[in-house]
DRENDO-1510 file (C-alpha; in Angstrom, 1 decimal, always signed):
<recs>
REC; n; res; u; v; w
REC; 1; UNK; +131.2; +146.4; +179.9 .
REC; 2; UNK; +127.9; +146.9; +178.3 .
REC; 3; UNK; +126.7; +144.0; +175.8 .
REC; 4; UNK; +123.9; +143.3; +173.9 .
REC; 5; UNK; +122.4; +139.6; +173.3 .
REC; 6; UNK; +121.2; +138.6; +169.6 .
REC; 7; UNK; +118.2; +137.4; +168.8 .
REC; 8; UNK; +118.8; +133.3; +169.2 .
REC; 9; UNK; +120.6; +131.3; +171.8 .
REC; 10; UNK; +124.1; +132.2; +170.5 .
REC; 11; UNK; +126.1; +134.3; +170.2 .
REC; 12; UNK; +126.4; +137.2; +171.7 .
REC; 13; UNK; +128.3; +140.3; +171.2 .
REC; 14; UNK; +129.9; +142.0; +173.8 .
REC; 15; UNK; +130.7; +145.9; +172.5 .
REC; 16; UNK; +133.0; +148.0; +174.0 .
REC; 17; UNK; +132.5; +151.7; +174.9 .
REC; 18; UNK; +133.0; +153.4; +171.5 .
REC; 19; UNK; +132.5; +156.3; +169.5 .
REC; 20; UNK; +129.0; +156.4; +168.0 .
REC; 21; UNK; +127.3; +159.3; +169.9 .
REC; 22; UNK; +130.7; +161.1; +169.9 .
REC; 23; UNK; +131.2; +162.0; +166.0 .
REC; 24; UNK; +134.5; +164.2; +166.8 .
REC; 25; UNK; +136.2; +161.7; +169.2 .
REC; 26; UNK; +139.7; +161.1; +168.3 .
REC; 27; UNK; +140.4; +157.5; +166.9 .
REC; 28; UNK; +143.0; +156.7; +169.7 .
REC; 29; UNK; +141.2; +157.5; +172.4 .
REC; 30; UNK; +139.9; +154.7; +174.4 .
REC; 31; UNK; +137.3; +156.2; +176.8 .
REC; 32; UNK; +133.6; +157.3; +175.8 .
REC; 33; UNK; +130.0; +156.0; +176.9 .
REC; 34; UNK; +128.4; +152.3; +176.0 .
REC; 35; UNK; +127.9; +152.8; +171.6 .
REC; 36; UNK; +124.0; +154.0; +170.5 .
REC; 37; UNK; +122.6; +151.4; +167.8 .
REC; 38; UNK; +122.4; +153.4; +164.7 .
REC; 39; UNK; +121.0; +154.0; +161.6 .
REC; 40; UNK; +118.0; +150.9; +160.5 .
REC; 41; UNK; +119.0; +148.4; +158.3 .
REC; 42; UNK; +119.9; +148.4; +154.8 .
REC; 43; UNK; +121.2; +151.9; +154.6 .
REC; 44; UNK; +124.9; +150.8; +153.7 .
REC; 45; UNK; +125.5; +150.3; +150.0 .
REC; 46; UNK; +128.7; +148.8; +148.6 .
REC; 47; UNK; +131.2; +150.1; +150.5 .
REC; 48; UNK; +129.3; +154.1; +150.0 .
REC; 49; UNK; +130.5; +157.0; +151.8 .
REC; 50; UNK; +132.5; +154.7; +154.6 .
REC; 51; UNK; +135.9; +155.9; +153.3 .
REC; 52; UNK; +135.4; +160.0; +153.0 .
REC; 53; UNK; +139.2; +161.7; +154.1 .
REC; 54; UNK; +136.8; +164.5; +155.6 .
REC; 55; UNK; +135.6; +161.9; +158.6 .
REC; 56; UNK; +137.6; +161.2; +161.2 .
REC; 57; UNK; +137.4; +157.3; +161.7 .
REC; 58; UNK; +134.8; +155.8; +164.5 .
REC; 59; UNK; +136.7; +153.4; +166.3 .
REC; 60; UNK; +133.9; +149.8; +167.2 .
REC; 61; UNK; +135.1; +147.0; +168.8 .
REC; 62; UNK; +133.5; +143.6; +169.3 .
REC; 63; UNK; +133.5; +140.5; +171.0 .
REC; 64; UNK; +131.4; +138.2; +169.3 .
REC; 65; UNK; +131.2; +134.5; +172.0 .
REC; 66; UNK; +129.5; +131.4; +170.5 .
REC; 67; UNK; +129.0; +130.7; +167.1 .
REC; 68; UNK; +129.9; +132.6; +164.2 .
REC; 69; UNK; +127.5; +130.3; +162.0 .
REC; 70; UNK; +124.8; +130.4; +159.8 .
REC; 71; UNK; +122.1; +130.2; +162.7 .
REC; 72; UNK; +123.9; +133.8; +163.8 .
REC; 73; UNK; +125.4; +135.9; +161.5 .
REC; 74; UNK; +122.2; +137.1; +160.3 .
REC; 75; UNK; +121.5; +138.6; +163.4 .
REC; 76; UNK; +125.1; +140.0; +163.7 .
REC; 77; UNK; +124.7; +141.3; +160.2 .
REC; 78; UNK; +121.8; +142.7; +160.9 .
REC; 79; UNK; +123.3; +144.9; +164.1 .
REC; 80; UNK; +126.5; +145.6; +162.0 .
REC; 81; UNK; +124.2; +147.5; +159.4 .
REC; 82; UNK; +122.6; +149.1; +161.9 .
REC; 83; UNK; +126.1; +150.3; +163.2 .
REC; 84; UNK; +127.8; +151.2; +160.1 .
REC; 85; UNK; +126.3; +154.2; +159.5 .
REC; 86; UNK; +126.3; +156.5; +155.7 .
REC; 87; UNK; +128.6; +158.9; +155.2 .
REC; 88; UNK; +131.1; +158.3; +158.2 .
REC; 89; UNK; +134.2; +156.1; +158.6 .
REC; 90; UNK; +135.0; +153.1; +160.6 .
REC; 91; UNK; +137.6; +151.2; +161.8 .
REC; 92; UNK; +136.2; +148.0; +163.9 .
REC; 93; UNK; +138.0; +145.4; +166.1 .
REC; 94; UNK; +136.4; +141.7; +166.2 .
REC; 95; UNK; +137.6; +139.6; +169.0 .
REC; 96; UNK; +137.0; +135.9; +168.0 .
REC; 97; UNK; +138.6; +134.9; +171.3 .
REC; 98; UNK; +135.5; +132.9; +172.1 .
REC; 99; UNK; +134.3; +131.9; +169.0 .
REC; 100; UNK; +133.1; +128.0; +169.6 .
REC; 101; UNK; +131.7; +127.3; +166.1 .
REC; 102; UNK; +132.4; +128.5; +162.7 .
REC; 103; UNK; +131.4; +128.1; +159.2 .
REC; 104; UNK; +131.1; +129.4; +155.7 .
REC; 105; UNK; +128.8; +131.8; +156.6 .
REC; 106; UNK; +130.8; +133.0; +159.2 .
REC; 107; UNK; +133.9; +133.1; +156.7 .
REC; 108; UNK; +131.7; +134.9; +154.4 .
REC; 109; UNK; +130.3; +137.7; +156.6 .
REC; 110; UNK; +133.9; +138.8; +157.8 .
REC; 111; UNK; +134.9; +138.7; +153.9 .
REC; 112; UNK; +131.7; +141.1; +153.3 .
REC; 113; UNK; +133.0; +143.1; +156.3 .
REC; 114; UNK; +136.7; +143.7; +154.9 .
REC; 115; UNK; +135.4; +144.5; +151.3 .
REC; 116; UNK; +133.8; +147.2; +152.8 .
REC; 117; UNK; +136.3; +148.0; +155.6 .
REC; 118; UNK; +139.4; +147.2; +154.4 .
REC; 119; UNK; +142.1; +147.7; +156.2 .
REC; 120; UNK; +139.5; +149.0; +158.8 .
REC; 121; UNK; +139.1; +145.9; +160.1 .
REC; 122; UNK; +141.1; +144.4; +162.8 .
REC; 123; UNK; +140.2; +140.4; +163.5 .
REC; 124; UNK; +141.5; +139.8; +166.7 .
REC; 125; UNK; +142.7; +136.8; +168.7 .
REC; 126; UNK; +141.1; +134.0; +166.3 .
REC; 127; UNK; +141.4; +130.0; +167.6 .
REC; 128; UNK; +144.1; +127.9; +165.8 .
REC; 129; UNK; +141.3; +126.7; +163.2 .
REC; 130; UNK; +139.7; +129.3; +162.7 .
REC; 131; UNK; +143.0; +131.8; +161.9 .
REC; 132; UNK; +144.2; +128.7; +159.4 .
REC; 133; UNK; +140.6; +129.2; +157.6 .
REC; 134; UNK; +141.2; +133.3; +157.6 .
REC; 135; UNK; +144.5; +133.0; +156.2 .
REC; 136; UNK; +143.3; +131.0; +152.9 .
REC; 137; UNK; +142.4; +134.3; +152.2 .
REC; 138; UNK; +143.3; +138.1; +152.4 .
REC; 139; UNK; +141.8; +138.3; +155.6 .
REC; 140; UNK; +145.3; +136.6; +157.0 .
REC; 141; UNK; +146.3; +140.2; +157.1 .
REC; 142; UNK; +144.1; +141.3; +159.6 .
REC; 143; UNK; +144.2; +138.8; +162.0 .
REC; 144; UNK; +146.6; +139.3; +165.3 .
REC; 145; UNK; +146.7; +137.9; +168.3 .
REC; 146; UNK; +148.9; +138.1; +171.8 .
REC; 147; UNK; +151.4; +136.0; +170.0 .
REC; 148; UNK; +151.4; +138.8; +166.4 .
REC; 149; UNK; +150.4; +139.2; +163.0 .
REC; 150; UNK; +148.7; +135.5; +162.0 .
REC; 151; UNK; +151.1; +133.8; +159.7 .
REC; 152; UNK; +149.7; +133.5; +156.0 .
REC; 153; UNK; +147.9; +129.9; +154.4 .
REC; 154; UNK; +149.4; +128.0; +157.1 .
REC; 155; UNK; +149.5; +124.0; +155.3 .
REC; 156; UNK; +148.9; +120.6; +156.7 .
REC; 157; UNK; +145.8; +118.9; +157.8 .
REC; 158; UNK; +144.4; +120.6; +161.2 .
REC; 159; UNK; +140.9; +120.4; +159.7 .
REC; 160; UNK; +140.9; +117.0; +160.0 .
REC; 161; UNK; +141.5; +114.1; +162.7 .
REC; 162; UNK; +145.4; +114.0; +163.4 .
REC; 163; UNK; +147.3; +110.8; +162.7 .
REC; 164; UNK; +151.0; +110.3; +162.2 .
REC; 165; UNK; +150.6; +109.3; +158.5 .
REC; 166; UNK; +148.5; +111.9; +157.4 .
REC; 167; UNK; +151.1; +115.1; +159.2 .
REC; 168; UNK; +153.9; +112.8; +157.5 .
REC; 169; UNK; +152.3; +113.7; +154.4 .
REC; 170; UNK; +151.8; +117.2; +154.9 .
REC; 171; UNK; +155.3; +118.0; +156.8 .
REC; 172; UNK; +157.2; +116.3; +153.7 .
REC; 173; UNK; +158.9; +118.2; +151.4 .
REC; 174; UNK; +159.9; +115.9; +148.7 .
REC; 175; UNK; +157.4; +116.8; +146.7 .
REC; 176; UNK; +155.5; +119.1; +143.8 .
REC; 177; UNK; +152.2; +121.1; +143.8 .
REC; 178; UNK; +150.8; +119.8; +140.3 .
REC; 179; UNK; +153.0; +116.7; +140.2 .
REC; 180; UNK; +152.1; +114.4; +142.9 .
REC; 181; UNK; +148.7; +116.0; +144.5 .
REC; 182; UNK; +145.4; +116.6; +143.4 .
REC; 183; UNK; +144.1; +119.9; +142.3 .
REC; 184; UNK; +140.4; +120.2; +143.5 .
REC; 185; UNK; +138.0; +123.1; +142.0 .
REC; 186; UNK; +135.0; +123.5; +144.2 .
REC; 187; UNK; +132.2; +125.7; +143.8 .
REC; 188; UNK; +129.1; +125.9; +146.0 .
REC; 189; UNK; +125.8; +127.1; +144.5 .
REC; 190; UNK; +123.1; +129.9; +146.0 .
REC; 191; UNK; +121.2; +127.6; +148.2 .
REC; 192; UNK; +123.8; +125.4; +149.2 .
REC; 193; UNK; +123.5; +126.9; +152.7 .
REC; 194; UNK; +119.6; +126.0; +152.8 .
REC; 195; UNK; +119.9; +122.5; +151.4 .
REC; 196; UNK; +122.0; +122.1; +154.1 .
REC; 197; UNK; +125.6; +121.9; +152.3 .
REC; 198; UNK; +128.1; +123.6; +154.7 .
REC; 199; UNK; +131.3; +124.0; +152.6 .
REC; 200; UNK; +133.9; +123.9; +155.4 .
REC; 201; UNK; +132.4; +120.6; +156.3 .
REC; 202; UNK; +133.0; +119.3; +152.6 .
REC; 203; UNK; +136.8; +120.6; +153.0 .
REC; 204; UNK; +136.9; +118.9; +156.3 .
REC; 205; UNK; +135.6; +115.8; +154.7 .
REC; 206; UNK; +138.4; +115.9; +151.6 .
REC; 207; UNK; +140.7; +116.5; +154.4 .
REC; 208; UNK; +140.2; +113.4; +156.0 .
REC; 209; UNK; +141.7; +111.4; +152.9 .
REC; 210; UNK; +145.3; +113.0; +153.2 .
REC; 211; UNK; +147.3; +116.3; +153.5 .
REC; 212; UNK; +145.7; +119.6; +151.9 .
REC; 213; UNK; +148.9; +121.5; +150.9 .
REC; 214; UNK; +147.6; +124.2; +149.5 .
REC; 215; UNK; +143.6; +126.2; +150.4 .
REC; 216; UNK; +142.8; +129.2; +148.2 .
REC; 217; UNK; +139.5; +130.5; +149.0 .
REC; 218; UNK; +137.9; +132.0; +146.1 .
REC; 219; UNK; +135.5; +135.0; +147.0 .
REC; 220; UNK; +135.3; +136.7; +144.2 .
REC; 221; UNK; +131.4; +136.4; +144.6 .
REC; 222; UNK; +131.4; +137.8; +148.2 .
REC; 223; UNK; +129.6; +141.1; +148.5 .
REC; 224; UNK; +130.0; +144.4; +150.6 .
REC; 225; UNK; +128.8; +143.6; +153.6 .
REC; 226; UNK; +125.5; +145.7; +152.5 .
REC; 227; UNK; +124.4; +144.0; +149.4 .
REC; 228; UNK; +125.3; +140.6; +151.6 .
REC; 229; UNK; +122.2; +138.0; +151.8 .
REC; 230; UNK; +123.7; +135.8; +154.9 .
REC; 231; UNK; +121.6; +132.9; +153.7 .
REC; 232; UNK; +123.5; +132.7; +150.5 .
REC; 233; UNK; +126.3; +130.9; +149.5 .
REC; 234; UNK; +129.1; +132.9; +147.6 .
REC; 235; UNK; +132.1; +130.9; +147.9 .
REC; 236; UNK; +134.6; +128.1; +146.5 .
REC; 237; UNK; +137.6; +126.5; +146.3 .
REC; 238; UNK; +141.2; +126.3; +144.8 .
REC; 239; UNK; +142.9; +123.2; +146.5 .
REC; 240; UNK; +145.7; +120.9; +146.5 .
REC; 241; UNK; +145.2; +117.6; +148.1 .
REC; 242; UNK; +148.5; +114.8; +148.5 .
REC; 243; UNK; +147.0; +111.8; +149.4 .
REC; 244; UNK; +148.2; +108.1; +149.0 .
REC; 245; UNK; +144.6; +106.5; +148.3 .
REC; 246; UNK; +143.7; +105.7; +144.9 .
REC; 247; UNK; +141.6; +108.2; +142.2 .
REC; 248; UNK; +138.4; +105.8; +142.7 .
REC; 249; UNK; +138.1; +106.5; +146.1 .
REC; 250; UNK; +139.5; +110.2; +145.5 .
REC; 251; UNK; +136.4; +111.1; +142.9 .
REC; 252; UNK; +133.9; +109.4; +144.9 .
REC; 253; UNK; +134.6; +111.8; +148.1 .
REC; 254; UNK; +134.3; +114.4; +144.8 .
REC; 255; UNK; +130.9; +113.1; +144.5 .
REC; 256; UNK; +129.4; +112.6; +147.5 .
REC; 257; UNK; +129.6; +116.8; +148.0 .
REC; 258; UNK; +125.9; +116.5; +145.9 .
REC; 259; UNK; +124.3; +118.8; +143.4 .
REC; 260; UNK; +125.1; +122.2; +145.4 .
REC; 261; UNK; +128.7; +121.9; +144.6 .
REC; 262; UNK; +130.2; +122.4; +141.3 .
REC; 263; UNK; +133.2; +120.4; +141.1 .
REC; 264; UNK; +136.6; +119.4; +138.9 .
REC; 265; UNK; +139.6; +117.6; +140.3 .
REC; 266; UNK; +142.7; +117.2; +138.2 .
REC; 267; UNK; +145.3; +114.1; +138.7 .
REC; 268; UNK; +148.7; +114.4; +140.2 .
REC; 269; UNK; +151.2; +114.1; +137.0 .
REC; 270; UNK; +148.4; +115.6; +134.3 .
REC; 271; UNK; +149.6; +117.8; +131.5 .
REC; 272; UNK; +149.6; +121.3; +131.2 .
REC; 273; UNK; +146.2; +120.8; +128.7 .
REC; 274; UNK; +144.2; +119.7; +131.6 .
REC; 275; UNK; +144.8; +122.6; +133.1 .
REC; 276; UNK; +144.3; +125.1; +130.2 .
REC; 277; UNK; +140.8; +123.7; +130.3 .
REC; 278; UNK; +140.0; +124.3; +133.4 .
REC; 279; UNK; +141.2; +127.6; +132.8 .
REC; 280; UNK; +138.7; +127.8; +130.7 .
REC; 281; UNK; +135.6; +126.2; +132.4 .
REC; 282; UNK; +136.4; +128.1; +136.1 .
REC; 283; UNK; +132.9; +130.5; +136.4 .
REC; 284; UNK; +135.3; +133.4; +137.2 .
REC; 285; UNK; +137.1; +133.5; +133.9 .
REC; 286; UNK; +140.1; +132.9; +132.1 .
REC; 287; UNK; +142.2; +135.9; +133.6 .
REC; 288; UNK; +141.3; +135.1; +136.9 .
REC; 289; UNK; +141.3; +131.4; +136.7 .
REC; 290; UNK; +144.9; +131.4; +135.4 .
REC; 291; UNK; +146.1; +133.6; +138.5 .
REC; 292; UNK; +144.5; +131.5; +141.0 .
REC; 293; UNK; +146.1; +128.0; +139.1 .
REC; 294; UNK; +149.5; +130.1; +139.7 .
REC; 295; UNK; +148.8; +131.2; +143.1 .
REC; 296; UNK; +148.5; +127.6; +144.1 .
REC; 297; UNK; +151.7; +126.5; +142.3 .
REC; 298; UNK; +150.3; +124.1; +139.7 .
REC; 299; UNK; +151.6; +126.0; +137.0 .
REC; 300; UNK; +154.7; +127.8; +136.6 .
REC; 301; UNK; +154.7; +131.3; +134.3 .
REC; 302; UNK; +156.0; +129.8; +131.4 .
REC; 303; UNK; +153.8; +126.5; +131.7 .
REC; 304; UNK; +150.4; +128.5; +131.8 .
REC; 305; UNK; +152.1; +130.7; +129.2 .
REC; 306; UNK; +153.2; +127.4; +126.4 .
REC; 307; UNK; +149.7; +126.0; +127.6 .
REC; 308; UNK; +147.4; +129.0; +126.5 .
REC; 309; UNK; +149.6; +128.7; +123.1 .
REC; 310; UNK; +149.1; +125.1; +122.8 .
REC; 311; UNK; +152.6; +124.3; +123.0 .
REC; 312; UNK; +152.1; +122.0; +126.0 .
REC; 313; UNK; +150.7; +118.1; +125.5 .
REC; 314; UNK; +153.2; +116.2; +128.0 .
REC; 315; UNK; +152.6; +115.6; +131.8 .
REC; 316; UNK; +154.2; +118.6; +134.2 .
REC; 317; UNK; +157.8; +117.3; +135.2 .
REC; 318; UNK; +160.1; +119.1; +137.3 .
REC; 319; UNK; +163.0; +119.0; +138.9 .
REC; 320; UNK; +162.8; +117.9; +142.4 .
</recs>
């Protein structure tokens, strides 16, 4: 099979004979000649002319080994523009079989490639870690693997070191989203990526100090993959932490993410109120900050509903 190395040490992607030089090639069909680098960079707007009903799909598939990291995906971004070519449609498998390292800006280059693929995109045989990471976010639907579909927002606490106290947290279900965890907000700035920040890290870190319940990876900033800067940090953070230490040590682990993350974390047991105002401080605004609260469970319909009307003053109590 014909590959072609990156620039850089890793990785490399591996791509399969395709359908690039053969424009009327059926979809299904698995035979053809080594795929011709396309068009030059920068020629693929916002998602432009990759869906037209008039162009039968061009079927890519890739196996990227190595790192899908920051020291990478520019050069991987860079050949997928060059692939991706004006006016025609793709579909495009990514084998992550081999993946050895991942980070944000991995994360965030296969969210810019399923904005502008969408169900065009097939991820395909991801490592335990890195499917947990893809299903904090729609991308769950696209993963498979020998075993199926990828189950969605697996919980627990595989980013971090296992211990038996820290899984018995996460495996018990006597308890309440909202009630007796933590709700983390995290938001990473521009250059977090160049002052060294590397968000999955800081998730790892919060990890460590119990049982992350709930992810919900917030990437509404993302961009098609041809308006993406792979130097730039788009991403944040809806999480629920349970944990047994106390709030000190809880906000200084807050803290310690530094000046590149934006950052609010709500008590277990708070009242409705605190969470109407972080409604109204999230960057992505009200309407949107109130379905992400709900997606994560802290707030029930009617709570966020009382709470917008002011109705609300009393800590969230529920039967268990």
């Amino acid at each position: 099979m014909p590959h072609s190395r990156l620039n850089g040490p890793t990785p490399y992607v591996m791509v399969e004979p395709g359908y690039l030089d053969r424009p009327n090639a059926a979809s299904t069909d698995d035979e053809g000649t080594s795929v011709a680098w396309g068009c030059s960079l920068g020629k693929v707007a916002a998602g432009a002319g990759l869906t037209s009903p008039a162009v039968p799909p061009r079927r890519l598939r890739w196996r990227i080994d190595g790192g899908l990291t920051i020291e990478t995906v520019a050069g991987i971004h860079a050949r997928l523009l060059g692939e991706l070519q004006p006016g025609l449609r793709f579909t495009l498998g990514l084998d992550l079989a081999h993946i050895e390292c991942f980070d944000a800006a991995g994360l965030q280059l296969l969210l810019a490639i399923e904005r502008t693929l969408g169900s065009g995109l097939t991820v395909e045989n991801p490592p335990p870690e890195v499917a947990e990471i893809l299903c904090w976010t729609p991308m769950g639907a696209h993963c498979t693997s020998t075993g199926g579909a990828a189950e969605r927002r697996p919980t627990g606490n595989s980013l971090a070191v296992r211990n038996p106290a820290r899984d018995a947290l996460a495996s018990d279900n006597d308890w309440l989203i909202g009630v007796d965890s933590w709700h983390l907000s995290l938001r990473f700035d521009d250059s977090a990526f160049r002052a060294d920040m590397e968000p999955l890290a800081a998730i790892r870190s919060l990890a460590a100090l119990g049982a992350l319940v709930h992810v919900n990876v917030v990437d509404d900033r993302v961009p098609a993959l041809g308006q993406l800067n792979p130097t730039a940090c788009y991403i944040g953070f809806e999480l629920d932490l349970r944990t047994d230490i106390d709030a000190e040590r809880v906000r200084t682990a807050i803290d310690a993410l530094g000046k590149h993350a934006w950052a609010r974390a709500i008590a277990p047991a708070a009242s409705v109120d605190e969470y109407v105002a972080l409604i109204h401080v999230l960057p992505e605004g009200s309407l949107r900050a109130s379905r992400l609260l709900l997606a994560s469970g802290v707030l029930t319909p009617g709570e966020l509903t009382m709470g917008l009307r002011g109705r609300v003053r009393a800590p969230i109590e529920r039967d268990m």
